[in-house]
C-alpha positions in Angstrom: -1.1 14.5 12.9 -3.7 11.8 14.4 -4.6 9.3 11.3 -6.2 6.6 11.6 -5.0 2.8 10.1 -7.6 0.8 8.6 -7.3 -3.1 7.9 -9.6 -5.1 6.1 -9.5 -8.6 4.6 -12.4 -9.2 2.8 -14.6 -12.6 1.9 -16.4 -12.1 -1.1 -18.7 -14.4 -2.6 -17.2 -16.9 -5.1 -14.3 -16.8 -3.9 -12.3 -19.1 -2.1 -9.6 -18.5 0.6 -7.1 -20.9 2.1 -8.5 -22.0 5.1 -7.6 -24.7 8.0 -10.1 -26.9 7.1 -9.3 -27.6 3.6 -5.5 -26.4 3.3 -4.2 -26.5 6.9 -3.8 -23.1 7.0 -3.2 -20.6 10.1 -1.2 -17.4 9.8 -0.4 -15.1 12.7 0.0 -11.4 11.1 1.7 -9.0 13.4 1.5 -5.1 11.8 3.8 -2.5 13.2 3.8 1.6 12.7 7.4 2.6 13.1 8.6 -0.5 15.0 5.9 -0.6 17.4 2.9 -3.7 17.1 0.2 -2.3 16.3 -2.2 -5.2 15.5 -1.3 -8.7 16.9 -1.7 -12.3 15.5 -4.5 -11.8 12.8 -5.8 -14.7 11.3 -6.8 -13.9 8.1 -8.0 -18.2 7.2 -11.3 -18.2 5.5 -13.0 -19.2 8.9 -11.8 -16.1 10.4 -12.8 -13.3 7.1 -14.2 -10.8 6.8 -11.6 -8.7 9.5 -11.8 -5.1 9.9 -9.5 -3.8 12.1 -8.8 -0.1 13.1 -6.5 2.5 15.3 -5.7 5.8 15.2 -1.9 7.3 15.6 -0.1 10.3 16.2 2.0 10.4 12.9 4.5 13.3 11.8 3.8 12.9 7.6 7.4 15.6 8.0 9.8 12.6 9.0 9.7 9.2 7.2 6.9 6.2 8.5 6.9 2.2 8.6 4.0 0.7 8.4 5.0 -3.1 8.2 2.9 -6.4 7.6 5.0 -9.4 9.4 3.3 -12.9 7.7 3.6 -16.2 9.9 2.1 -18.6 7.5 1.6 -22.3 8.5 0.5 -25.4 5.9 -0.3 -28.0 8.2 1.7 -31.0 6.2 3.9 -27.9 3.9 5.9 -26.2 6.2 6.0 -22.2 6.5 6.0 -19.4 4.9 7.9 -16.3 6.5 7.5 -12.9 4.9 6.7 -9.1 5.1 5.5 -6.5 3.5 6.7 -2.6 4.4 5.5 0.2 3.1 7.7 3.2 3.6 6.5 6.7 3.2 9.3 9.5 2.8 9.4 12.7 0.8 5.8 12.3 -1.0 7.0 8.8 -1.9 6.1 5.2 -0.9 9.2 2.7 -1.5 7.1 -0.7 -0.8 9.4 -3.8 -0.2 8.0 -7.5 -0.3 10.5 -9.6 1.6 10.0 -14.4 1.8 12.3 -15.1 4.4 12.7 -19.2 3.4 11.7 -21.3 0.7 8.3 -22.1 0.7 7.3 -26.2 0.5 4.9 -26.6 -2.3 6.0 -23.3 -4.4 7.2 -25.1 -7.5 3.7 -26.8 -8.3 2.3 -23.0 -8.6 0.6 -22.5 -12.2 1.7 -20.0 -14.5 -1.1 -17.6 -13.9 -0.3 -17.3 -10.2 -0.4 -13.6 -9.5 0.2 -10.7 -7.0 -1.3 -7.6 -7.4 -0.2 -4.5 -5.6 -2.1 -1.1 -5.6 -1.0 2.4 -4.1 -3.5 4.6 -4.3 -3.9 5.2 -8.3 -0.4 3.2 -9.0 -0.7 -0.4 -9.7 1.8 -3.2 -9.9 1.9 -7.4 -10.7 4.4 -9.9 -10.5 3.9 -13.5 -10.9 5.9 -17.0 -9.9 9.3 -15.2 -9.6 8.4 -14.3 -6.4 8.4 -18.0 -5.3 11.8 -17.9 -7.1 14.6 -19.0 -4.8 15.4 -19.8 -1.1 14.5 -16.1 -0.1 13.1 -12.6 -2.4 12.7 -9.0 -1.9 10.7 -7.3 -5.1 10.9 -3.3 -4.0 8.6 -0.8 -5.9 8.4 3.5 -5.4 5.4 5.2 -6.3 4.2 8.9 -5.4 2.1 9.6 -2.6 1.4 12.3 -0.1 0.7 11.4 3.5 -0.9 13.8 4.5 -3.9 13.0 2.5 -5.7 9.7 2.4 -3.8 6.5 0.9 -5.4 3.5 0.1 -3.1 0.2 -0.2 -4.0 -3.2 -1.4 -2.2 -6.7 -2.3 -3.9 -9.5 -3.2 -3.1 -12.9 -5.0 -4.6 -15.6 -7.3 -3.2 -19.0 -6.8 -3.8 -22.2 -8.4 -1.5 -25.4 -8.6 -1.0 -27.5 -11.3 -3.4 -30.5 -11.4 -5.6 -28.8 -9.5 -9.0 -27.5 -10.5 -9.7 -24.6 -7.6 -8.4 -21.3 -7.6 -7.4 -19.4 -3.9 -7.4 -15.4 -3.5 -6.2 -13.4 -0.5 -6.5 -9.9 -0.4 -5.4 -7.6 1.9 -6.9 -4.0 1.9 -5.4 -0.7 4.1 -6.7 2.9 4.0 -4.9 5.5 5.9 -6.4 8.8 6.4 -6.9 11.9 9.2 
């Protein structure tokens, strides 16, 4: 079944996004399809937003599909932030696994209403500072969902740290569909 894969990181107005100039920041995102790269090195700093990115793909919905997000976050004067996101269709269901590979420098001074906010289709999920929690985390979630219609997937986070005034959003935005 040819589908096309979607990938869109907005900037919306009023809302700020780490960027090199203020925060240092640089990420090179790598997104595979069953192990291969599908999308290389996106830089999703605010200097490089909006991104809209798009391929189509001969996917069999009858066997089970990767589709995973590979983060290669740099702070310039923080250190790095290694992580993934895989979304996993099988048997009408989506098993979605966040993975931090390392500590992350500057983690601790997070405020309390630091979220992440996770949508599958209709389905909807938040966790908060736990997943700064430790030298590494994997927070897995299942929802229903059938591949061989349309699915629409979003994460996207709040940040602010304690002292400071200024609150950073990413969001990351993926609709699949024939």
């Amino acid at each position: 079944m040819n589908k096309t894969i979607e990938i869109y990181c907005p900037k919306e107005e009023g809302k700020r996004y780490f960027s090199f100039n203020d925060h240092g920041y640089s990420n090179s995102l790598n997104v595979y399809l069953n192990g291969n790269l599908i999308f290389e090195g996106i830089d999703d700093r605010e200097e490089m937003l909006p991104i809209r990115l798009s391929s189509e793909h001969d996917i069999n919905p009858e066997q089970a599909n990767e589709l995973k997000f590979e983060y290669n976050i740099k702070f310039k004067n923080y250190g790095e932030e290694s992580a993934s996101v895989k979304f996993i269709f099988d048997d009408k269901t989506c098993h979605t696994i966040f993975e931090r590979n390392n500590w992350v420098e500057q983690s601790d001074k997070l405020e309390s209403e630091y979220s992440v906010n996770l949508e599958v289709n209709e389905h909807a999920e938040t966790f908060g500072k736990e997943w700064h929690e430790g030298n590494t985390k994997t927070l897995a979630f299942e929802h229903e969902v059938d591949f061989t219609k349309e699915v629409n997937l979003r994460w996207w986070s709040r940040k602010s740290f304690v002292g400071g005034k200024l609150v950073t959003y990413d969001d990351m935005r993926v609709r699949i569909w024939n």
